[in-house]
Short mmCIF file of the C-alpha atoms (twelve columns), coordinates in Angstrom:
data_MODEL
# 
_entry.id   MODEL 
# 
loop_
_atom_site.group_PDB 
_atom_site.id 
_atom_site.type_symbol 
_atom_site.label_atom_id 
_atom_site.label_alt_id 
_atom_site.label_comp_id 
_atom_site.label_asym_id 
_atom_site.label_seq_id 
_atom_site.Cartn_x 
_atom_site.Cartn_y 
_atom_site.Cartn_z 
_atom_site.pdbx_PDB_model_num 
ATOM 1   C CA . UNK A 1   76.196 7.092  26.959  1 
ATOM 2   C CA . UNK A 2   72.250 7.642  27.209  1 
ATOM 3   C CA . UNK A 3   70.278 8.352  24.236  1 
ATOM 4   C CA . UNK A 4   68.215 11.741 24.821  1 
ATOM 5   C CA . UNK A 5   65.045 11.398 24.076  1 
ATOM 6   C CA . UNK A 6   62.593 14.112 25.942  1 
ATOM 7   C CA . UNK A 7   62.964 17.931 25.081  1 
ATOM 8   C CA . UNK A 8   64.800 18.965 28.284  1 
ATOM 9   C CA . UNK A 9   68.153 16.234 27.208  1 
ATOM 10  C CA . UNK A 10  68.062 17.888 23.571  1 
ATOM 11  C CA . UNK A 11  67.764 21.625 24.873  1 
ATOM 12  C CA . UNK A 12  65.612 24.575 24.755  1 
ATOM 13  C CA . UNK A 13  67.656 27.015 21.994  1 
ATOM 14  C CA . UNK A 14  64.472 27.518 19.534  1 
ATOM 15  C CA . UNK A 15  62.319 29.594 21.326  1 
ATOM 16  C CA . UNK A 16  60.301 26.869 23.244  1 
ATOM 17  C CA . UNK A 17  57.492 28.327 25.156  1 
ATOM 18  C CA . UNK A 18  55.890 25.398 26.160  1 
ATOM 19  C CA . UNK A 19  55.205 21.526 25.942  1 
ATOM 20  C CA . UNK A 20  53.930 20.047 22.933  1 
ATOM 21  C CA . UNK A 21  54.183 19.997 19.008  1 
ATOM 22  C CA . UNK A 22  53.456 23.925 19.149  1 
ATOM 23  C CA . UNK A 23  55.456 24.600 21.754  1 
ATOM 24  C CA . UNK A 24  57.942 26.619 19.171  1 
ATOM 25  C CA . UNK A 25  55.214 28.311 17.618  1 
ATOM 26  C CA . UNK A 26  57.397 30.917 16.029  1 
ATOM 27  C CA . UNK A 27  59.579 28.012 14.807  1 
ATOM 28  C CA . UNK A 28  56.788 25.713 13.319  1 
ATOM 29  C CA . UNK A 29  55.166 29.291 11.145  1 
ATOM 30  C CA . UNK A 30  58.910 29.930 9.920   1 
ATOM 31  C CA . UNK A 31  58.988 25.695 8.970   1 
ATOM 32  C CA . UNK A 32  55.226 25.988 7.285   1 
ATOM 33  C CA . UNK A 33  56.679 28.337 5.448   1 
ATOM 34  C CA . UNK A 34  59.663 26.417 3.839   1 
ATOM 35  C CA . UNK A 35  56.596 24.085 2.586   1 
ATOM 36  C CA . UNK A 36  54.911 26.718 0.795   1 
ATOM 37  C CA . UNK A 37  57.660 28.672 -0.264  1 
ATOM 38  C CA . UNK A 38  58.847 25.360 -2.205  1 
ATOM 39  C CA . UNK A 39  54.819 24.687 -3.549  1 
ATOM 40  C CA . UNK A 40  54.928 28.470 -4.722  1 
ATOM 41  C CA . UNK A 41  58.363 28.162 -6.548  1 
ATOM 42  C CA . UNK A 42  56.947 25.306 -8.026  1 
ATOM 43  C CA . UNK A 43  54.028 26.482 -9.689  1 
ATOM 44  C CA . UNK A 44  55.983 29.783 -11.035 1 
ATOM 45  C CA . UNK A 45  58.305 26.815 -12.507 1 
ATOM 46  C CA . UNK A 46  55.712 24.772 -14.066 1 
ATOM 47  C CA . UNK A 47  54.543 28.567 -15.555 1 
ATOM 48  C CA . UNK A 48  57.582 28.877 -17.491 1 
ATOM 49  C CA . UNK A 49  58.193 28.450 -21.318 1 
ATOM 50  C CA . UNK A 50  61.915 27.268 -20.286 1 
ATOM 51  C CA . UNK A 51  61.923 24.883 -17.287 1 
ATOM 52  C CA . UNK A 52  65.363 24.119 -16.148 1 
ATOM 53  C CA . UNK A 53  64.504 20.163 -14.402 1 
ATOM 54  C CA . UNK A 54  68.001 20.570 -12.479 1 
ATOM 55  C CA . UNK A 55  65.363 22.991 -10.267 1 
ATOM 56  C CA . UNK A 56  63.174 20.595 -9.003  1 
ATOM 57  C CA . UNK A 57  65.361 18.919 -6.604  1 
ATOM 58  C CA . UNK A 58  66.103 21.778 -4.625  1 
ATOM 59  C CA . UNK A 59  62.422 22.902 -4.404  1 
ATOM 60  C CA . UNK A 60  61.474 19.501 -3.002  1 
ATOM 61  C CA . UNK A 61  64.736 19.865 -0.868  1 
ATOM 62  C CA . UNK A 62  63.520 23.357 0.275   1 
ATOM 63  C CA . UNK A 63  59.586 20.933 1.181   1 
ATOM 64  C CA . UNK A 64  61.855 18.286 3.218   1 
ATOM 65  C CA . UNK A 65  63.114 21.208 5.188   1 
ATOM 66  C CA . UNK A 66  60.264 22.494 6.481   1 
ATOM 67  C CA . UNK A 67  58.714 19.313 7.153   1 
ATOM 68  C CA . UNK A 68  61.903 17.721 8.954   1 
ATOM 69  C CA . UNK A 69  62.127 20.995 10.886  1 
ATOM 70  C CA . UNK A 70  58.605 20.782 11.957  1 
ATOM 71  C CA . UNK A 71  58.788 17.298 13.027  1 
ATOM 72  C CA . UNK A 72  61.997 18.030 14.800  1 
ATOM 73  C CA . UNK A 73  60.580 21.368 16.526  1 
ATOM 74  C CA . UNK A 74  57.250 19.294 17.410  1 
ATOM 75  C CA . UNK A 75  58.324 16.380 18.356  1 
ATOM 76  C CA . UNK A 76  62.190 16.365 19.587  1 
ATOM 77  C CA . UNK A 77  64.346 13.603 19.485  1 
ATOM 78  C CA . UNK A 78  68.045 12.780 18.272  1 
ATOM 79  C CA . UNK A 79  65.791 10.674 15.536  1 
ATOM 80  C CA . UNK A 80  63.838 13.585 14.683  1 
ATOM 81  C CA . UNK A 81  66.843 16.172 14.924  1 
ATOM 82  C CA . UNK A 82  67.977 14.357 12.001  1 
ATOM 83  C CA . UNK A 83  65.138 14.242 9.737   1 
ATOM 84  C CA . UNK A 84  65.892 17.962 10.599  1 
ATOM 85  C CA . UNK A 85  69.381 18.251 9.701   1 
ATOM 86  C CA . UNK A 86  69.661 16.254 6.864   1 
ATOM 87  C CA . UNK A 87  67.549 18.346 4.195   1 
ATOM 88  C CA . UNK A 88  69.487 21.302 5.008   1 
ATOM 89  C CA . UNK A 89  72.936 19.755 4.543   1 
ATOM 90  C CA . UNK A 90  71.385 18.150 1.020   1 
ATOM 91  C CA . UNK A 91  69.965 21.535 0.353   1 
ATOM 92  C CA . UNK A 92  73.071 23.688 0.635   1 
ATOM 93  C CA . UNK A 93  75.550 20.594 -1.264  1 
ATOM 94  C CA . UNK A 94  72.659 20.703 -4.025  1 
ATOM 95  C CA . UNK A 95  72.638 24.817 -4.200  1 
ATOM 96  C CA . UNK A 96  76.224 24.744 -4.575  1 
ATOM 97  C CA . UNK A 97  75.990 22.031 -6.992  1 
ATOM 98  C CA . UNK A 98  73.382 24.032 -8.775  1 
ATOM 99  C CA . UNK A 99  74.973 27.170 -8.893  1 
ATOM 100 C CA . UNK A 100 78.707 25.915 -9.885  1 
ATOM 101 C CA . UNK A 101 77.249 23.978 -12.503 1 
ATOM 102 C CA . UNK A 102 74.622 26.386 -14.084 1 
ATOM 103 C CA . UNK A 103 75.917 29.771 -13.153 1 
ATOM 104 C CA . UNK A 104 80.053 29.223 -13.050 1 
ATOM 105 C CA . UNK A 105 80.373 26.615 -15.873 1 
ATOM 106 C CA . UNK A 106 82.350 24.488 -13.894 1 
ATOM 107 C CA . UNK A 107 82.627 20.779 -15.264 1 
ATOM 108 C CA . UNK A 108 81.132 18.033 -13.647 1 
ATOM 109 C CA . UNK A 109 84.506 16.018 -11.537 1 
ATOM 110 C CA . UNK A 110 85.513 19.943 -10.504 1 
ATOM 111 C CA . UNK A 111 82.006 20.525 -9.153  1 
ATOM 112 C CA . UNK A 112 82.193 16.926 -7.049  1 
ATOM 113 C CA . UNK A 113 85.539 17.479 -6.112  1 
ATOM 114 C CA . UNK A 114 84.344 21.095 -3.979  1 
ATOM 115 C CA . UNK A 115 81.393 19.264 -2.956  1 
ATOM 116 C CA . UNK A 116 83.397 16.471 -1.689  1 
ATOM 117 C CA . UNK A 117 86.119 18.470 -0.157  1 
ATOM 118 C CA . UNK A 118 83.451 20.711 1.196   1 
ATOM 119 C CA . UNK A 119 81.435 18.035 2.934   1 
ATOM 120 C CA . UNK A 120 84.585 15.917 4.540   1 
ATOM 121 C CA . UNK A 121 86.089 19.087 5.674   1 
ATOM 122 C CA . UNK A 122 82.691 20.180 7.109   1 
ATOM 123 C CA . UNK A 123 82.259 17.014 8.533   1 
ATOM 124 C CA . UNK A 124 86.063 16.750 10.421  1 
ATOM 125 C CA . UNK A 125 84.764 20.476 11.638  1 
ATOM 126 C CA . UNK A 126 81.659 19.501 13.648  1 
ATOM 127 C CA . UNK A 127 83.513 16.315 14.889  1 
ATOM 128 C CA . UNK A 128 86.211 18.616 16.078  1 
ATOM 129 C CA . UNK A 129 84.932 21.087 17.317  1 
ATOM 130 C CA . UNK A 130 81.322 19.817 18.546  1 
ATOM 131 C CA . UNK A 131 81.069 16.566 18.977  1 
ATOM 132 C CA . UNK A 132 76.962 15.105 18.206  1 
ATOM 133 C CA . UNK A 133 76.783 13.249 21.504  1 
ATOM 134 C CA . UNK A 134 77.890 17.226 23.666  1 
ATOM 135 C CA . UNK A 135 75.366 19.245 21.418  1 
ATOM 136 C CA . UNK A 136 72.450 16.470 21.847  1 
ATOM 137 C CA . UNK A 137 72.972 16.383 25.791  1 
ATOM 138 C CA . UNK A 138 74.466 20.077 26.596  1 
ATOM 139 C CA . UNK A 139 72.200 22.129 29.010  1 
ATOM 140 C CA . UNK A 140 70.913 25.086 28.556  1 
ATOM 141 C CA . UNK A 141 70.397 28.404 30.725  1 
ATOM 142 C CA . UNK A 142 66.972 29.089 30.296  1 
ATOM 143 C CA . UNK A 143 65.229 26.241 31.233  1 
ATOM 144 C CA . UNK A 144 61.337 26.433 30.899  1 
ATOM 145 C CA . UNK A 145 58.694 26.810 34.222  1 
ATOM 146 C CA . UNK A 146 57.291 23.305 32.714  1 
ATOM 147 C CA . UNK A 147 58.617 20.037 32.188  1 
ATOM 148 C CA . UNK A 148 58.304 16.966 29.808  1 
ATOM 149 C CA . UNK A 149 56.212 14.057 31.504  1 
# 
């Protein structure tokens, strides 16, 4: 098995319009925008009388996301794809987290247990279903004028 490591073996599904780290321009303003949406949550945190600390891990998740994404969308590779991939997964396992514990009430081993069961079956799902190795080196049918040098 070869490792992809150019933009044509990953794919073009983002919007790619060229070469180049703003070749996804659309995606790179959406990823910029992660990073500021976390930096403005943050200062209307800091602004508050009552500042719940269990917060500031998913505003620095909601940072990573953006800047994995634009790394990824610059510059992709199956290393950068994960740098990608990873702050969303934390992000949505620490919302959940988040929400079942502050919002629902639920105790601490029910909250893991979801989270657990949640991520294994997840994780059995893309296995299954679509396997890294396929979605890294599947084709796509719109393949740019231009290619990588």
């Amino acid at each position: 098995m070869t490792t992809a490591t150019t933009v044509v073996d990953i794919g073009f599904y983002c919007g790619r319009f060229g070469p180049g780290f703003w070749g996804e321009p659309f995606n790179q303003l959406g990823n910029l925008a992660f990073i500021v949406g976390a930096l403005i949550a943050f200062q209307a945190w800091r602004r508050q009388a009552r500042r719940d600390p269990w917060q500031l891990p998913l505003f620095a998740l909601a940072a990573l996301i953006g800047i994995g994404s634009l790394v990824f969308h610059g510059h992709p590779t199956p290393l950068t794809l994960t740098a990608d991939l990873v702050p969303i997964q934390l992000f949505g396992l620490a919302l959940m987290a988040y929400v079942l514990r502050r919002h629902l009430k639920w105790s601490p081993g029910a909250t893991v247990a979801l989270l657990l069961g949640f991520f294994l079956v997840r994780q059995v799902w893309i296995r299954g279903v679509q396997p890294v190795g396929q979605v890294l080196h599947r084709g796509t049918s719109h393949e740019p004028d231009w290619k990588p040098e």
